[in-house]
C-alpha positions as CSV (number, residue, x, y, z in Angstrom):
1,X,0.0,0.0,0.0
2,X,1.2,3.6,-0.7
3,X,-0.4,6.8,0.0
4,X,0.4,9.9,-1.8
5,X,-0.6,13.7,-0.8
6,X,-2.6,16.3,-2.6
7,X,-4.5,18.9,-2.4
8,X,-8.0,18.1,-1.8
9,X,-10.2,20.3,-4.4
10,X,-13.8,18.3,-4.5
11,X,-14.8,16.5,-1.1
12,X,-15.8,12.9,-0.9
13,X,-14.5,9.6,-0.9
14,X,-13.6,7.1,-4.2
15,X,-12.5,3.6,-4.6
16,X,-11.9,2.1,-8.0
17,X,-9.7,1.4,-10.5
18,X,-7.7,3.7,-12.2
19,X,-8.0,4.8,-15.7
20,X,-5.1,6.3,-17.3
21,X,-6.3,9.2,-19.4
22,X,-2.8,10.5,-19.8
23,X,-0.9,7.2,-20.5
24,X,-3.3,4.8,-21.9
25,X,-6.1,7.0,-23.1
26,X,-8.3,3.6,-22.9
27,X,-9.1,1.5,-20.1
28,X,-8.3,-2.3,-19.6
29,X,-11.3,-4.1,-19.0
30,X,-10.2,-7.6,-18.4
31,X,-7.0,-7.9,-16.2
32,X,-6.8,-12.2,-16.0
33,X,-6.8,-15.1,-17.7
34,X,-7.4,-19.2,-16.9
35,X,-4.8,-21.6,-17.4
36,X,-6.2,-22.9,-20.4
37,X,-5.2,-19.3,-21.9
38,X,-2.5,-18.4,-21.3
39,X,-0.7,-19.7,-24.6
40,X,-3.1,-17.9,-26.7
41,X,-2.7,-14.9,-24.5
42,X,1.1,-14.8,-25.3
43,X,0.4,-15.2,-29.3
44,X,-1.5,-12.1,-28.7
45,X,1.5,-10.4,-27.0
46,X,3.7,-11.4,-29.6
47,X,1.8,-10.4,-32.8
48,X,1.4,-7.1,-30.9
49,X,4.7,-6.4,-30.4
50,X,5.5,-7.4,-34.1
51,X,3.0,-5.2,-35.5
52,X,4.2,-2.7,-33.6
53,X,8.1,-2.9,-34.6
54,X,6.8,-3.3,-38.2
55,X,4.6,0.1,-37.5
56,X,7.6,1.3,-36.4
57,X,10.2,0.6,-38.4
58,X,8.0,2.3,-41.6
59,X,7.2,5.4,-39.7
60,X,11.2,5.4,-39.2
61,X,11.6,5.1,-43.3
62,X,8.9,7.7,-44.5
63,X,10.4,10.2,-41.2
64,X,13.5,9.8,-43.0
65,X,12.2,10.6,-46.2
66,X,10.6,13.9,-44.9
67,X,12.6,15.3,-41.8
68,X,15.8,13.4,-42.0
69,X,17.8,10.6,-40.3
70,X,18.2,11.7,-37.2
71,X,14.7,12.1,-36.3
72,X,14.4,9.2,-37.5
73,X,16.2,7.9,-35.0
74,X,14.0,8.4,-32.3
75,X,11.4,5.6,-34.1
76,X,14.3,2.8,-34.6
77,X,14.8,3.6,-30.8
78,X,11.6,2.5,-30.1
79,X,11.6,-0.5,-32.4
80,X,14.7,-1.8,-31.3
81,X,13.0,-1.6,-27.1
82,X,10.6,-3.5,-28.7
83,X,13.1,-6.3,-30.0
84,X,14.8,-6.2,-26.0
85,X,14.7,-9.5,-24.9
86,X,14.2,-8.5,-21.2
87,X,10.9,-6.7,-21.9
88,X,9.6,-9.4,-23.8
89,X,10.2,-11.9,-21.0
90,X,8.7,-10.0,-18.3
91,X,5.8,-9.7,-20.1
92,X,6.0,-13.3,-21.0
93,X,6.6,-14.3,-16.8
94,X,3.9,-11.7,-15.8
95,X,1.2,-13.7,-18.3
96,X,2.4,-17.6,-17.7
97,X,2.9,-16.8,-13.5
98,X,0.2,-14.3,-13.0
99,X,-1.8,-15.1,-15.6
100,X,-2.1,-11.6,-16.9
101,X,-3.8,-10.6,-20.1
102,X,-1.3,-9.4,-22.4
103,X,-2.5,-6.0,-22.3
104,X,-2.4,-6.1,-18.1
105,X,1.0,-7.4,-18.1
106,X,2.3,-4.8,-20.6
107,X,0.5,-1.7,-18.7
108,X,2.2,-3.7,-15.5
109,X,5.6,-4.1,-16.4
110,X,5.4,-0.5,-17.7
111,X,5.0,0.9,-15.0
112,X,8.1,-0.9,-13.2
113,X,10.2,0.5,-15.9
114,X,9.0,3.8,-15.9
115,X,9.9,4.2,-12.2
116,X,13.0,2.7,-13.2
117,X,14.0,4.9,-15.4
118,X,12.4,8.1,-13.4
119,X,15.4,7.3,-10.6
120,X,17.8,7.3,-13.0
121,X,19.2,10.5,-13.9
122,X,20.3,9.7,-17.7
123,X,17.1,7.1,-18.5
124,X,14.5,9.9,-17.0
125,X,14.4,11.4,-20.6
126,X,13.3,8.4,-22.5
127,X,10.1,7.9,-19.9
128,X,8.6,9.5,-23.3
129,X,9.8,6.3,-24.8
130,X,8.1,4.5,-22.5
131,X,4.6,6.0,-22.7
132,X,4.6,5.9,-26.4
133,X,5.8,2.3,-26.3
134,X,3.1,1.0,-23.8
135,X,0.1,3.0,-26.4
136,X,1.0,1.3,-29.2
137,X,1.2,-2.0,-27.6
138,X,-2.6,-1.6,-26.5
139,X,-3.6,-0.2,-29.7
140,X,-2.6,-3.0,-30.8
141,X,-3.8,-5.6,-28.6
142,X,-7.3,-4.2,-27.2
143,X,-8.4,-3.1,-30.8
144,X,-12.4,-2.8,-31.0
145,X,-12.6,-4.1,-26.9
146,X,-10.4,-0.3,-25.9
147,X,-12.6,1.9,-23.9
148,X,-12.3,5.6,-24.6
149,X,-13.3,8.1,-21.8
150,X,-16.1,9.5,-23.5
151,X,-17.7,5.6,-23.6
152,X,-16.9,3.6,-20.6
153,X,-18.6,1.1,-19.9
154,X,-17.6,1.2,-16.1
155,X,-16.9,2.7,-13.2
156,X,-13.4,3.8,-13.1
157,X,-11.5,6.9,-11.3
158,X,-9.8,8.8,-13.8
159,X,-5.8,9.8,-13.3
160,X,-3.7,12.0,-15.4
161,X,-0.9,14.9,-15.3
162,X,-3.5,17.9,-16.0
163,X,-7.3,18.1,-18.4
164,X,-8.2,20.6,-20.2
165,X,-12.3,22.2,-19.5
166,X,-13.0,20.2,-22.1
167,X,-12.0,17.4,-21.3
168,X,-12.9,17.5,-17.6
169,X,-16.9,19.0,-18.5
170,X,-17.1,16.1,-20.8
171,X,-16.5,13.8,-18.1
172,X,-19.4,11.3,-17.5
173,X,-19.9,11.5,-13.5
174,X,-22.0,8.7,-14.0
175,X,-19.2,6.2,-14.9
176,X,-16.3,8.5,-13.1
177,X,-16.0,8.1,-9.4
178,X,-13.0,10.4,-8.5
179,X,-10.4,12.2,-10.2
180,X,-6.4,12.2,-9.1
181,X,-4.5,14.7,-11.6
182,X,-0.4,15.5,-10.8
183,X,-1.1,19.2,-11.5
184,X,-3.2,21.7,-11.1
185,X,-4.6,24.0,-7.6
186,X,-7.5,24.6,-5.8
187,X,-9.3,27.1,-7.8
188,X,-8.3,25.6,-11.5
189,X,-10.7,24.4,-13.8
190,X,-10.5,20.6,-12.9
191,X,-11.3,21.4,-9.4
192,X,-14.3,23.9,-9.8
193,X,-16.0,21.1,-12.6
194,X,-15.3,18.6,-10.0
195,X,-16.1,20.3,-7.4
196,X,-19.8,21.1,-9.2
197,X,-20.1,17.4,-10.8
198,X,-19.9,16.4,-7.2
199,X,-16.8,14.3,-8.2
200,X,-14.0,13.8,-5.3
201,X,-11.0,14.8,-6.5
202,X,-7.5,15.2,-5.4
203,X,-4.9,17.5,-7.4
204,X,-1.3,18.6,-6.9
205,X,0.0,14.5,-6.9
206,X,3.1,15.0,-8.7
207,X,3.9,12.4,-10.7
208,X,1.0,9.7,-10.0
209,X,0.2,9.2,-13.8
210,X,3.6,7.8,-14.4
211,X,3.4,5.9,-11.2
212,X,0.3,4.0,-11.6
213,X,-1.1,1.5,-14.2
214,X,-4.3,0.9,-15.4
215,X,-6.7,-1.1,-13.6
216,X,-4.6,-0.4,-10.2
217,X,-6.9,0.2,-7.4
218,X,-6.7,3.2,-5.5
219,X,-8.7,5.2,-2.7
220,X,-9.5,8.6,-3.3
221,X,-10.2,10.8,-0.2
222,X,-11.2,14.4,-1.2
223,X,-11.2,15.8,1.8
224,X,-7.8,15.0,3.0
225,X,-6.2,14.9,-0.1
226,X,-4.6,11.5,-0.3
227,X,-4.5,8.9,-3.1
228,X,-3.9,5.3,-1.9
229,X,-2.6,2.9,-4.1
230,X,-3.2,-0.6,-3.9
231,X,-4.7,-0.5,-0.4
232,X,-4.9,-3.1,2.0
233,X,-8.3,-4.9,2.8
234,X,-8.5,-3.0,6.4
235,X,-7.7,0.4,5.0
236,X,-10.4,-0.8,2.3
237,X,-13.2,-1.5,4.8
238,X,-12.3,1.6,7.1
239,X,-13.1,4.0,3.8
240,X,-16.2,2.0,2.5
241,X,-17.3,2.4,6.0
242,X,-16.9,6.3,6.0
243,X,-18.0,6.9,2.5
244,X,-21.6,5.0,3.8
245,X,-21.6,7.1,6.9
246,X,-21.0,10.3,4.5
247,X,-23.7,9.3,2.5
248,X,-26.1,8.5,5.5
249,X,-25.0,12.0,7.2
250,X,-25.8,13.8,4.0
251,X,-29.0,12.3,3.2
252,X,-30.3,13.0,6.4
253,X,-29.3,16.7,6.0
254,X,-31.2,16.9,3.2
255,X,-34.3,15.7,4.5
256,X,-34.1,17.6,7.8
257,X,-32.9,21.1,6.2
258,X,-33.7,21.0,2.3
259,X,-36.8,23.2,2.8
260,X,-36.2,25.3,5.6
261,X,-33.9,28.6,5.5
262,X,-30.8,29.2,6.4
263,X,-31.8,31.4,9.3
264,X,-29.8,31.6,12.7
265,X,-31.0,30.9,16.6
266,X,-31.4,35.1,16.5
267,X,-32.9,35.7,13.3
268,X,-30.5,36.6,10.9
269,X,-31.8,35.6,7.2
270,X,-29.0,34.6,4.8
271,X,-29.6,33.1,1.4
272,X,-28.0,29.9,-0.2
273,X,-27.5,29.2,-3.4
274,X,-25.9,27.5,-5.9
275,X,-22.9,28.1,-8.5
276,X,-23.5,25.7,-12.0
277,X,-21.2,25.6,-15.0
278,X,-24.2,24.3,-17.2
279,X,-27.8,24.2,-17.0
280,X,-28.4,20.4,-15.8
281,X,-27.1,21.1,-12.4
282,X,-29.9,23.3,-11.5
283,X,-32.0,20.4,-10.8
284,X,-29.7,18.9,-8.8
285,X,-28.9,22.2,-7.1
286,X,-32.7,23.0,-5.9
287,X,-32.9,19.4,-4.9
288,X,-30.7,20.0,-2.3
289,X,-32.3,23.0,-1.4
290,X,-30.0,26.0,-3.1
291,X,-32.5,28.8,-3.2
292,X,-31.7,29.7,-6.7
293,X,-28.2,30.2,-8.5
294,X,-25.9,32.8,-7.5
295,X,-23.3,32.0,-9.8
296,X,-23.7,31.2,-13.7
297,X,-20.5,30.5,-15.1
298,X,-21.2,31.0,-18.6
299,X,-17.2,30.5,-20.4
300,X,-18.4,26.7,-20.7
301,X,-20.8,27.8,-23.8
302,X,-17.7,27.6,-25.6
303,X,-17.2,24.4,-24.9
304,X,-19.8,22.6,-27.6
305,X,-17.9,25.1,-30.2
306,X,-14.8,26.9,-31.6
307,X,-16.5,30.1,-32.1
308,X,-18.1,32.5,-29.4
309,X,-21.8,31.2,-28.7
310,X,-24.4,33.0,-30.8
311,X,-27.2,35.1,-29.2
312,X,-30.4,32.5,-29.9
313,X,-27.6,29.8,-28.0
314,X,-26.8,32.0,-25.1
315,X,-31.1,32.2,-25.0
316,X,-31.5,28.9,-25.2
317,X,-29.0,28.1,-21.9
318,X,-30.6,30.7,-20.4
319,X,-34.2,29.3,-20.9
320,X,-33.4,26.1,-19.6
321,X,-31.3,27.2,-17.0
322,X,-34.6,29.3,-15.6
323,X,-37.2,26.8,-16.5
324,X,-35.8,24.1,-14.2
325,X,-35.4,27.0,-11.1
326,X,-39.2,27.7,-11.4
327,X,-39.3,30.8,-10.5
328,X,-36.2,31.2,-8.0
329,X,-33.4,34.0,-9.3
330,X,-30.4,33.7,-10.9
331,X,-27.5,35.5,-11.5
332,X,-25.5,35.0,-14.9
333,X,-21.8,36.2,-15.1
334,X,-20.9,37.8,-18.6
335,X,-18.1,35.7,-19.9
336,X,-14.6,35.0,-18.0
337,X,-12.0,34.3,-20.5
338,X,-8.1,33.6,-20.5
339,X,-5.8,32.6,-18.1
340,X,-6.6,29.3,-16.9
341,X,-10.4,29.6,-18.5
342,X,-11.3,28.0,-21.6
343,X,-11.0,30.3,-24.8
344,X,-11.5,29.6,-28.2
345,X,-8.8,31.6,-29.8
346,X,-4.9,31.1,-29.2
347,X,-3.7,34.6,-28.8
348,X,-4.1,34.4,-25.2
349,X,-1.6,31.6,-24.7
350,X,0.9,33.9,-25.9
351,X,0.5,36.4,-23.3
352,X,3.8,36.1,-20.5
353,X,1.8,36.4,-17.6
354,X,-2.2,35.6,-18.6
355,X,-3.1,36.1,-14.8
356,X,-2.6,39.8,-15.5
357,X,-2.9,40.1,-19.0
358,X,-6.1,40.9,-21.0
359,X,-8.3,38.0,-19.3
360,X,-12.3,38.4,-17.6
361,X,-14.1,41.3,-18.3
362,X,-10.6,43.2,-20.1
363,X,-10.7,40.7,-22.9
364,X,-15.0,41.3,-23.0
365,X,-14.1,44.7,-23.8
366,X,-11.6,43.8,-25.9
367,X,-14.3,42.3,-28.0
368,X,-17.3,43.8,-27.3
369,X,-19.0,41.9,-30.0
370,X,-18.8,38.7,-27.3
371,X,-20.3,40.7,-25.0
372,X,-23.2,42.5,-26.8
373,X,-24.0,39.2,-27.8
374,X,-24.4,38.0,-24.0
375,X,-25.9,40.9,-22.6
376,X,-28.5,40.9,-25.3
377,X,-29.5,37.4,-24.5
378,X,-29.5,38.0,-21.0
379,X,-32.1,40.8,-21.7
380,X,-34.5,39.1,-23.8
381,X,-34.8,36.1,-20.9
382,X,-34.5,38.7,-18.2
383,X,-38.5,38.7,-18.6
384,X,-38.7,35.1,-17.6
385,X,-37.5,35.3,-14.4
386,X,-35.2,37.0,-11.3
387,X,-32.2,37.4,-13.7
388,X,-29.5,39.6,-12.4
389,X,-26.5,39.8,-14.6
390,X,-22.9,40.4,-12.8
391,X,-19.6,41.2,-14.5
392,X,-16.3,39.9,-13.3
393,X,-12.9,41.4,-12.3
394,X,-13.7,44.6,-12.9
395,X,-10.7,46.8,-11.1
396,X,-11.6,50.5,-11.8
397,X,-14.9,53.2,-11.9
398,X,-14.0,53.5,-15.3
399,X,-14.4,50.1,-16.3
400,X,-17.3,49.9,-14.5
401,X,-18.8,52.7,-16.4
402,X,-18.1,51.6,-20.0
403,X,-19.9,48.3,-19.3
404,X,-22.9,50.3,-17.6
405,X,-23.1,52.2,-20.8
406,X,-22.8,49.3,-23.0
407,X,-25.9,47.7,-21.1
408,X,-28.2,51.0,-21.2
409,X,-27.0,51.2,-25.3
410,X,-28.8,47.7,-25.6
411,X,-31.9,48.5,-23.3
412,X,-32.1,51.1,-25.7
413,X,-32.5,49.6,-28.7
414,X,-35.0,46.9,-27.3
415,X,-36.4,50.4,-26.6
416,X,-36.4,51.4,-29.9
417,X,-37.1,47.7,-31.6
418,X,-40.2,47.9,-28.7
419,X,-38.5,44.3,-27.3
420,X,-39.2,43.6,-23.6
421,X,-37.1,43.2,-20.9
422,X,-36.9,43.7,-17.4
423,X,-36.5,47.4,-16.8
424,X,-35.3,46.7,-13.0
425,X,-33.0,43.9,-13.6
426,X,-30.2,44.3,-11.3
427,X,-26.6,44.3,-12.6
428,X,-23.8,43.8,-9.4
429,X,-20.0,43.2,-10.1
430,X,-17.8,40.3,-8.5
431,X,-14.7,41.4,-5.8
432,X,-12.1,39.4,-6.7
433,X,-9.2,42.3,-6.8
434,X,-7.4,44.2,-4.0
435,X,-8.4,47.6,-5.9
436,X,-11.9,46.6,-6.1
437,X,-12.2,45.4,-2.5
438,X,-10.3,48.5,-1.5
439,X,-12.5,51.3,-3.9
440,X,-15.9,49.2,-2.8
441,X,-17.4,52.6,-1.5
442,X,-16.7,54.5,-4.3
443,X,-18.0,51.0,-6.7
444,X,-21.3,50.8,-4.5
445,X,-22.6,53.8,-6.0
446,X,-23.4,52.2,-9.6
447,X,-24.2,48.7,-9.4
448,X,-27.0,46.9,-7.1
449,X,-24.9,43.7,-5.1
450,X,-21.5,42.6,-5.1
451,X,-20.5,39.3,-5.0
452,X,-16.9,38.4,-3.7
453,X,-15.0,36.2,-5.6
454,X,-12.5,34.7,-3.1
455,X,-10.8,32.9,-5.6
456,X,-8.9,35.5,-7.7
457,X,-9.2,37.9,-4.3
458,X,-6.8,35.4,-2.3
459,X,-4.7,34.5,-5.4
460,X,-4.2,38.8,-6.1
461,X,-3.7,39.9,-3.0
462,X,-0.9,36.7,-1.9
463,X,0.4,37.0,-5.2
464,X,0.1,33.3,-5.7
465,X,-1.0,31.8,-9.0
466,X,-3.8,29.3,-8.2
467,X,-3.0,27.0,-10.8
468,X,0.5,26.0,-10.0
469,X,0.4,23.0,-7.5
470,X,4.3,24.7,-6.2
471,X,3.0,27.5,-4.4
472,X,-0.7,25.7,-3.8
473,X,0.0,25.4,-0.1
474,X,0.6,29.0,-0.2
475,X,-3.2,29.9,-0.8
476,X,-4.1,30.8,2.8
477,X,-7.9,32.2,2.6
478,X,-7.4,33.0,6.6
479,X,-4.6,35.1,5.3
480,X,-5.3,38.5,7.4
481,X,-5.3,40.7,4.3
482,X,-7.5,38.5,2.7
483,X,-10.3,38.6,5.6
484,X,-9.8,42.5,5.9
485,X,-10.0,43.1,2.5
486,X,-13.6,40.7,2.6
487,X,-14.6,42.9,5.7
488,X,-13.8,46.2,4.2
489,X,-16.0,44.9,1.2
490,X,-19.1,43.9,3.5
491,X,-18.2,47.0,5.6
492,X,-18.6,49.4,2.1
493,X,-21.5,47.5,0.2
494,X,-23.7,47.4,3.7
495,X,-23.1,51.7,4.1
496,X,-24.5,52.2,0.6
497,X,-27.5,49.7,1.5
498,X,-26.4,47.3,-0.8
499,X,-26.0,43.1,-0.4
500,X,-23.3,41.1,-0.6
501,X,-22.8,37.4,-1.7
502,X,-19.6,35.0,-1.8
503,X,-19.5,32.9,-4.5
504,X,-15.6,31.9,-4.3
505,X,-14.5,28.1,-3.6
506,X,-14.0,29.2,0.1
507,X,-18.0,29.6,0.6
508,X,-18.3,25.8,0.0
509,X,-15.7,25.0,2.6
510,X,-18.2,24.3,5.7
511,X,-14.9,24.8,8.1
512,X,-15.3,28.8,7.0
513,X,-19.7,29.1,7.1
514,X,-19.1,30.6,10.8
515,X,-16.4,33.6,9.7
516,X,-18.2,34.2,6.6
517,X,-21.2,34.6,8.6
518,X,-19.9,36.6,11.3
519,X,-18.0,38.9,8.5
520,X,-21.3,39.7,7.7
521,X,-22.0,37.8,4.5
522,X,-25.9,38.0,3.0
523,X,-25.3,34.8,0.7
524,X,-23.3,32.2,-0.4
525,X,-23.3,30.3,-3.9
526,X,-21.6,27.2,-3.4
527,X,-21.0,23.6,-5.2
528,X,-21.1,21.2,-5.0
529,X,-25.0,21.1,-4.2
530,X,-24.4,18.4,-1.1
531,X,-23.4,20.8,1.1
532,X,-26.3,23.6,0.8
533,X,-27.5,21.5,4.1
534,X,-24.4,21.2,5.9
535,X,-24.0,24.9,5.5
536,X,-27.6,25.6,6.5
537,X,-27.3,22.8,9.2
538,X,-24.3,24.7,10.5
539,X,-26.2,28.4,10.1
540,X,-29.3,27.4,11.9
541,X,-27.0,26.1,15.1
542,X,-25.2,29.3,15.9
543,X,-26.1,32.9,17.0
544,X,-25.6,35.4,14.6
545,X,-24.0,37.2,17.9
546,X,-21.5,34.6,18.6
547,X,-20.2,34.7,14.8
548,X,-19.4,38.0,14.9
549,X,-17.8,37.7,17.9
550,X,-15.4,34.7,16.9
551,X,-15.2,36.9,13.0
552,X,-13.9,39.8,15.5
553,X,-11.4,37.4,17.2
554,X,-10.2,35.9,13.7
555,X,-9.8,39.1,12.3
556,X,-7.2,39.9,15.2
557,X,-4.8,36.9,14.5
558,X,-1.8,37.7,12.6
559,X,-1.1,33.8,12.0
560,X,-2.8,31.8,9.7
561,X,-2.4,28.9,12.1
562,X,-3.6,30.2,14.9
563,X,-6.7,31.7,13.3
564,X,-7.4,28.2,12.1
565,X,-7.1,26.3,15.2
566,X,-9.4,29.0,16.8
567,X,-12.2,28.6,13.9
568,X,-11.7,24.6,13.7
569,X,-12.1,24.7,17.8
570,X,-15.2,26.6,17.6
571,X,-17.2,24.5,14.5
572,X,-16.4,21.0,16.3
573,X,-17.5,22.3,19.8
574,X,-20.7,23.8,17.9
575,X,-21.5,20.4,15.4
576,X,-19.1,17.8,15.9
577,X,-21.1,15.8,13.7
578,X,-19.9,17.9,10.9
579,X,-16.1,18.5,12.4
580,X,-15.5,15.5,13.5
């Protein structure tokens, strides 16, 4: 057994076996064989392995022809591992004394080498070699049995180095238990689809897809952030045991709290909702009793194309989106593009530093042909519904400004065209940059609600790109500048009699519900859905009074640690059922 650390991004538990997305790009289906085949199994293996040199050694010729000898090279390389007489015996042992299929002893005796060859400092560059080696191999042998990700015909938990949006969105959460990636940080794109999938999932690993093979069994725990490999049968029982208590715990949450406010012992109201990437989590969302969605992330329309969404397709996400809430509100965020977002043109990529290059609402303006688009669509189903519509990252008044007048230019030719639309639909901007949290009085003055976006606020004001597992345990939301800078916000939006939500990562993590609270907080937009009761469970157990008191004595602590032990001390003293 072997247990690797993470960074937990998506809570809950996963057992299965691993899928190699990055390695294999298929999953092995079948991993033994009776006595009886075991001879065919190794003519299998070895007509493999000569198709493959013969695939080879013709890709070497016509690279030859085209780019010269010496890349050529690099193929007769590969052919001539393929000839190595101590590969083909291990596969050979690994099928006759294990009885392997051919394809489980390849992806097996890969894996040795390729830890092999990782501690040595000369044979870590051919790992490459490696890889490629082990795909052709069960191209070859799995043929019409290989299962692609997109059409699994089991339940599997998926490990690579890093996924695109793409690829994670198109994830069937049906079929895919847990996720274990080597990259990526708590706020990337793997961890908020994960996170809103309801997927457990455990990033920052290192160097786990060259580590494992498929078919391995392994335990994901998303909420500590450890992968086990190949875990014993006690370890085993322990986690099936806690994922059924988890499951028991959480569905009698949802029967207790899923229609009752989040309202605490002294009366103070606050609202919960949800945060979706696409409209067929609403359901799921009011199911667990979100109150409508406070957070539309609306990038992911580019995901079913590689142009920008057209109007009648931003309508029709729209439409469904509402029709499902019945009547509850929603708030749709204009598009946030580049940096570690999903966009459909490569001159972003280009940019040195995309963090603070022309990404969210700078490239909208940019291109305000993407964003007349949106904000049109969000106008013509604004009369369908409580739809609010709230622009990200904006940094200055005058930003803030242009997109005001960009709106009333559009309400103006509905105007004109005699189109309806809501007339008071509200329009609020997200805090998510020091300047913004720091100018919120001045801000307050033209828009209706802010919504805090702790994501980019903790990663701006630490300076600490959230995508880059190195610095990941650097992201400190109990940071005291961050937490000032949230109260200063609050502290500005509630002196111009205006709300304010939180719809940042660190609103789903229940260990934070009490300080957010106390800070003053009027809503939270969370995901995944599951823990709408845990946070109204926690809400309706605790005096508005006493939150603000333990907000006034986090807001005091100049350590990180010490402001966590304080919070952690009071949430299992007030539910240990939740803080265990």
């Amino acid at each position: 057994m072997e247990i690797k650390r993470g960074i937990p991004v998506s809570p809950g538990i996963a057992i299965g076996e691993a899928f190699l997305l990055e390695a294999e790009g298929v999953r092995i289906p079948r991993h033994f064989i009776s006595e009886s085949q075991i001879e065919s199994e190794v003519g299998r293996l070895e007509q493999a392995m000569a198709e493959a040199r013969k695939e080879l050694e013709d890709l070497s010729g016509h690279v030859t022809e085209r780019a010269g000898s010496k890349i050529a090279e690099i193929f007769s390389a590969h052919a001539d591992m393929l000839q190595d007489e101590y590969f083909r015996q291990e596969f050979l042992e690994r099928i006759r004394d294990k009885k392997y299929t051919a394809e489980f002893a390849v992806s097996r005796t890969m894996r040795r080498w390729r830890k092999m060859f990782h501690d040595d400092p000369f044979l870590a560059t051919r790992v490459a070699d490696l890889d490629d080696l082990e795909r052709r191999l069960l191209r070859r042998l799995l043929g019409a049995r290989r299962e692609e990700l997109d059409s699994l015909s089991s339940d599997v938990i998926l490990v690579a180095h890093d996924m695109s949006p793409s690829q994670t969105a198109s994830v069937d959460q049906e079929r895919v238990k847990g996720i274990a990636m080597d990259a990526g940080g708590p706020t990337g794109h793997t961890a908020i689809i994960a996170s809103a999938l309801g997927i457990p999932a455990v990033v920052g690993l290192g160097s786990v897809s060259d580590d494992l093979g498929g078919g391995d069994q392994i335990i994901v725990d998303g909420h500590r952030g450890l992968l086990i490999v190949d875990p014993d049968e006690e370890t085993l029982e322990s986690y099936r045991q806690r994922r059924s208590q988890a499951i028991e715990t959480e569905m009698t949450l949802l029967e207790e709290l899923r229609d009752l406010p989040a309202e605490t012992i002294d009366g103070r109201r606050v609202e919960i909702m949800a945060n979706i990437e696409f409209p067929r989590e609403v359901t799921r969302a009011v199911e667990h009793g979100a109150e409508g969605i406070g957070l539309y992330r609306t990038e992911f329309l580019y995901l079913t194309s590689e142009t920008a969404p057209t109007e009648q397709e931003h309508v029709e996400a729209y439409t469904e989106a509402m029709r499902q809430l019945d009547g509850r509100p929603i708030i749709i965020r204009t598009f946030d593009l580049g940096a570690d977002k999903f966009v459909g043109e490569s001159e972003l990529a280009h940019e040195k530093n995309p963090f603070l290059g022309r990404r969210s609402i700078r490239y909208c303006l940019d291109h305000p042909e993407i964003l007349r688009e949106q904000l049109r669509a969000i106008l013509r189903v604004s009369t369908l519904g409580e739809v609010k519509v709230m622009f990200p990252m904006v940094a200055s008044t005058e930003e803030l400004m242009t997109l005001r007048r960009l709106l009333n230019d559009l309400r103006e030719e509905f105007d004109r065209a005699g189109e309806s639309y809501d007339h008071e639909m509200e329009v609020g901007i997200m805090i998510e940059v020091p300047s913004a949290a720091v100018y919120a009085d001045v801000l307050a003055d033209y828009v209706d609600f802010f919504s805090i976006g702790t994501n980019d606020l903790i990663q701006y004001t630490l300076a600490i790109d959230r995508a880059n597992e190195h610095v990941a345990d650097m992201y400190q939301p109990l940071h005291p500048a961050v937490l000032r800078l949230i109260k200063m916000t609050v502290d500005a939006a509630h002196d111009k009699g205006i709300k304010v939500g939180l719809c940042g990562e660190m609103g789903s993590e229940i260990i934070y519900t009490i300080l957010l609270l106390g800070l003053g907080i009027d809503s939270f937009s969370v995901a995944p859905p599951f823990v709408v009761p845990e946070i109204k469970k926690i809400i309706r157990t605790v005096k508005y009074d006493d939150a603000r008191e333990m907000a006034r004595r986090i807001l005091q602590c100049t350590e990180v640690d010490r402001a966590m032990e304080q919070l952690m001390d009071f949430d299992r003293e007030l539910l240990p059922v939740l803080f265990p």
